[in-house]
N, C-alpha and C positions, 0 to 999 in steps of 0.2 A: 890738607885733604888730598891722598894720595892712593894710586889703585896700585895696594899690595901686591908686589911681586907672589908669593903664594896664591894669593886667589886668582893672580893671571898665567899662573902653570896650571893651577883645577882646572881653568876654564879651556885652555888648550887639548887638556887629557880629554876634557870632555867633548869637545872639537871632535877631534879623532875620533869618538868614536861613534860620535851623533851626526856627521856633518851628512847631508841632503846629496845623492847624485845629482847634478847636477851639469847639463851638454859643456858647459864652457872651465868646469871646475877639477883641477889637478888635470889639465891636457900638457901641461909645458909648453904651450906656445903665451907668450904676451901679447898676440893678435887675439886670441877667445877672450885672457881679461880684457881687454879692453874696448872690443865692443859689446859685449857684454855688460860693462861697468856703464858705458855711455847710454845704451837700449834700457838699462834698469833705472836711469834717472828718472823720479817720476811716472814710474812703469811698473805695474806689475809682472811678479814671475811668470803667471800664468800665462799673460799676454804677451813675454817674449821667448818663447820656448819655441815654437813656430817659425817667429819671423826672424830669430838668430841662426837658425838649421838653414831659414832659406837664405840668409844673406853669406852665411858661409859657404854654401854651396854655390854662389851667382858671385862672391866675389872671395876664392879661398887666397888668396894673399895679399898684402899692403901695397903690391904692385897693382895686384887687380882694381881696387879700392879706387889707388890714387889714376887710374888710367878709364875710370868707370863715367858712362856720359850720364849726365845729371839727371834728364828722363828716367832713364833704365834705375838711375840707387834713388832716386823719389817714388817710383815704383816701386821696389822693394824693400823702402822704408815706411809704404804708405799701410797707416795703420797705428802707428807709432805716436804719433802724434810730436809735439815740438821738432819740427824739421830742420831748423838752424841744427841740430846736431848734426841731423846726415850731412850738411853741408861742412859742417867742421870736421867732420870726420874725412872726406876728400881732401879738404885742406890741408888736414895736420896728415895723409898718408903721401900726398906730392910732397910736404916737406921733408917726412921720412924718406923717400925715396932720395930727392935732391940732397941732403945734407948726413941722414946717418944709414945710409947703406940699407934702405929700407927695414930700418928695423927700430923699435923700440929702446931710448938710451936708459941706463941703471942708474940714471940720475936726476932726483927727483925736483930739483932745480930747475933741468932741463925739459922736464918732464910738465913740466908748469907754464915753459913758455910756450908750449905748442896750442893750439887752436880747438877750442873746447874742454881742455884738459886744466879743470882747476883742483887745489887743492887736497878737497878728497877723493878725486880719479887719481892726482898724481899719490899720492901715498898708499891707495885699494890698488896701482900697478906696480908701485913701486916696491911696497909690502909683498904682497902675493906674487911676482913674479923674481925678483931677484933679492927676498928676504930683507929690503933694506929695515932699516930700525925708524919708521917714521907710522906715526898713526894714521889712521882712513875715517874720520867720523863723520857718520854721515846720519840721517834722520833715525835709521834702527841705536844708533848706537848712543846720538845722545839719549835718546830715550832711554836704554838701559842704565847707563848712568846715573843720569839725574836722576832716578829714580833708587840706585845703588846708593848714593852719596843723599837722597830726599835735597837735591835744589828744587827750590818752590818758584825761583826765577824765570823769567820768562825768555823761553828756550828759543824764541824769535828774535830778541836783542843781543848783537854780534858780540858784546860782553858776555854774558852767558854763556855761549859757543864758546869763546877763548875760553872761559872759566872751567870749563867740561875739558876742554882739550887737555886745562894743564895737569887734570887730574892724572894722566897721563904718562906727563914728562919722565919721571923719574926711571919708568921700564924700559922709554926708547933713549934718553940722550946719552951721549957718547957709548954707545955701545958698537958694534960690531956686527953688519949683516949675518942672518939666521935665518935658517924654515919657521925659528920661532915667532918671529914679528908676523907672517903671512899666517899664521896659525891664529894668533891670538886677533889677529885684524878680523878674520874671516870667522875667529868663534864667536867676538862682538857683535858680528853683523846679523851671525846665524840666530845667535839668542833674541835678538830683536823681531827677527822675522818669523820667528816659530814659537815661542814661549814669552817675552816678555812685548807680548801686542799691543798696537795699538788701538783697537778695537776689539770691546770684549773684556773677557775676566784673561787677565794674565796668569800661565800655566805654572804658578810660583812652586807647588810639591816639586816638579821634576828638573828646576832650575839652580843650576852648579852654584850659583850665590845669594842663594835663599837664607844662605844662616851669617854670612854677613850687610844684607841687602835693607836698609834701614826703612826702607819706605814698606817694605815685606812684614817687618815685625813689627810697624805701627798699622797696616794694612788700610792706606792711605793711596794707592794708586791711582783712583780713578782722577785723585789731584795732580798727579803727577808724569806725565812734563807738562806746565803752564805752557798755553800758548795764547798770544794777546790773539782778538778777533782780528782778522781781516778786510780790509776794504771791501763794502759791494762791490760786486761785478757788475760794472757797467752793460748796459742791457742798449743789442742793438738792433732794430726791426729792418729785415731785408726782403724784398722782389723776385725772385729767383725768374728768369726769363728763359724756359727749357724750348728751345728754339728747333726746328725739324722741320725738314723735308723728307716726309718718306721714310727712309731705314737710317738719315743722318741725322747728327745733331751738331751745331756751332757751342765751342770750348769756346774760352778762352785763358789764356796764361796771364797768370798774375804776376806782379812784377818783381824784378829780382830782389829786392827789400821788403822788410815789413813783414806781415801775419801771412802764412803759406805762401811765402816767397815760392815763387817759380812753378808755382803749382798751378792745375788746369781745374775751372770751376764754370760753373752755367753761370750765365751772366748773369747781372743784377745791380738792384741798387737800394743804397742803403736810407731806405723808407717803404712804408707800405703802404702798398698800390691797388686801387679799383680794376677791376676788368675793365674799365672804359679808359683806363687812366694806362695798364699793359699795352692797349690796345696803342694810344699814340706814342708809347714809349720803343713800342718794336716797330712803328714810321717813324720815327726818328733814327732809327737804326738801319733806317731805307729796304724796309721788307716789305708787305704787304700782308698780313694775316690773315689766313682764309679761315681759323677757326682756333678758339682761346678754350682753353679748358681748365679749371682750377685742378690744384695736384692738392695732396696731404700737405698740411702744414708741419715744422717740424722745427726742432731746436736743437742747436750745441753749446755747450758751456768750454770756454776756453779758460784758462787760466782767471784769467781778469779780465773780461768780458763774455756777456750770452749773445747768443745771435740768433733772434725769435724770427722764424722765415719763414714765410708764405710764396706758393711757385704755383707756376701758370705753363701748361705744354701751350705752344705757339706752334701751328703750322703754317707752313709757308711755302708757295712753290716750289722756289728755289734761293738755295742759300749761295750769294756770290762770295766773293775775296772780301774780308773784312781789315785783308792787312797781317802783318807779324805775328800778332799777339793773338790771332784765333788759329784757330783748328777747327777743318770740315769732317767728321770723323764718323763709321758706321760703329752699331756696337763691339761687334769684332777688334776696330783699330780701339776705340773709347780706351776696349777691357788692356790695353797695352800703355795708355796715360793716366798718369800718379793726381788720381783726383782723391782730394781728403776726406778723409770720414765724415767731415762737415756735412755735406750732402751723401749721406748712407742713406740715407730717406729715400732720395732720388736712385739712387744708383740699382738699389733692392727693384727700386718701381717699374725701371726697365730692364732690372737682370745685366747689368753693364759688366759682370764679371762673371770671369770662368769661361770667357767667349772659347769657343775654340775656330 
């Protein structure tokens, strides 16, 4: 089971002449793929069009990246969701800097040990930026696949994945860097993302491998790619304690590990709490509450867990030093710290952005 050289030149031709403008695509820089590659993990296109212009423009070189304080590229990741990348992407740009002349190496080896960068970043950079001969398969593409070839396997089990991958082999091993491998990586990706969906009737009439596409002539797709179910999401009830004096409000930073590493969130705690029950939980916090008010309730779903929250505005005199880990902050400073979409509930409710 092997993807015929011919049907991987059709699909190239058709590349060319169907491929999507696209901010980060055919610039010749290897800095656009690759953040790019990384903001598209688990991202929509839609939702990184925006925030890639602005992070090019707030950090346009690998020196900028890697010399960027953490506040400032959480903030202008914030939106994005899974932030371990922004942070690996600082990482892997101080190494670039330190070790290859700040710049991306053509080798995708090398490319693999850096911080963030696994296997299908290192082959969708390595491919589309210096033509190497290594494939990029990533969620659009096995899906084309297996669907090309009708695997009924379950496209969850790293068996599968290899098994898809070796469909592969025979176009890229021992060949010779070419525009072609960036071609054909990037016609794979594009057919997944525009005509062979996941959601919805797949656009099979205007699809370059429709007349060899075996799941197409048994017209079997909605089976096709098997994916085993998923574990629930752990479901967590949270307190939100929206703490203020007057025009401030008391952050706090969460810690350098773990879920929103380093991010700034309203404090809380993970159960749900009585107004009577707020009320001694912000004296324990050595405040004094002159007056409690329930907020909208509100939800985020993460990955593998929900976080079902309920928030209470606390007023309070005055808010003293809590220590390190908080921030006194008016909306103005607020709208300049990388608080997560987790609380968008909150942030809408007092307008915390766009301060000027």
């Amino acid at each position: 089971m092997q993807f015929e050289r011919e049907t991987a030149e059709h699909l190239v031709s058709w590349y060319d002449k169907n491929k999507r403008k696209l901010p980060w695509r055919d610039t010749g820089n290897p800095y656009d793929v690759w953040i790019s590659e990384i903001m598209l993990q688990q991202t929509r296109i839609e939702a990184v069009r925006d925030k890639y212009a602005l992070f090019r423009k707030e950090l346009p070189t690998i020196q900028d990246l890697a010399a960027c304080e953490d506040d400032k590229l959480m903030r202008i990741w914030e939106g994005l969701g899974y932030y371990s990348r922004a942070r690996n992407l600082k990482k892997c740009a101080q190494i670039l800097v330190e070790k290859y002349e700040g710049k991306l190496p053509a080798d995708v080896e090398k490319l693999k040990s850096l911080p963030g960068i696994g296997p299908y970043t290192a082959g969708a950079i390595g491919s589309i930026c210096f033509g190497l001969p290594v494939y990029a398969v990533d969620g659009n593409v096995l899906r084309v696949l297996a669907r090309y070839f009708e695997i009924r396997d379950d496209v969850r089990d790293l068996k599968t994945v290899s098994e898809i991958r070796d469909t592969l082999r025979s176009i890229y091993e021992n060949k010779e860097p070419s525009p072609f491998f960036s071609a054909l990586n990037q016609g794979l990706m594009e057919l997944g993302e525009t005509l062979c969906v996941p959601n919805g009737l797949p656009r099979c009439g205007d699809c370059p491998l429709k007349n060899r596409c075996r799941t197409h002539a048994k017209g079997c797709y909605e089976e096709i790619p098997y994916r085993s179910p998923l574990k629930p999401r752990k479901i967590i009830n949270r307190t939100l304690l929206v703490i203020r004096d007057g025009d401030s409000f008391l952050l706090h930073k969460r810690s350098a590990s773990g879920l929103l590493a380093g991010l700034y969130e309203f404090p809380g705690v993970d159960q749900t709490l009585t107004k009577e029950e707020v009320e001694k939980e912000t004296e324990k916090m050595n405040f004094e509450p002159l007056c409690i008010k329930a907020l909208p309730d509100s939800k985020h779903i993460f990955t593998h867990l929900e976080w079902h929250m309920k928030a209470y505005e606390i007023t309070v005199s005055e808010i003293h030093s809590k220590g390190s880990s908080y921030v006194l902050a008016n909306k103005k400073e607020l709208s300049q710290l990388a608080i997560p979409s987790a609380f968008k509930t909150y942030i809408d409710w007092y307008s915390l952005r766009d301060q000027k």
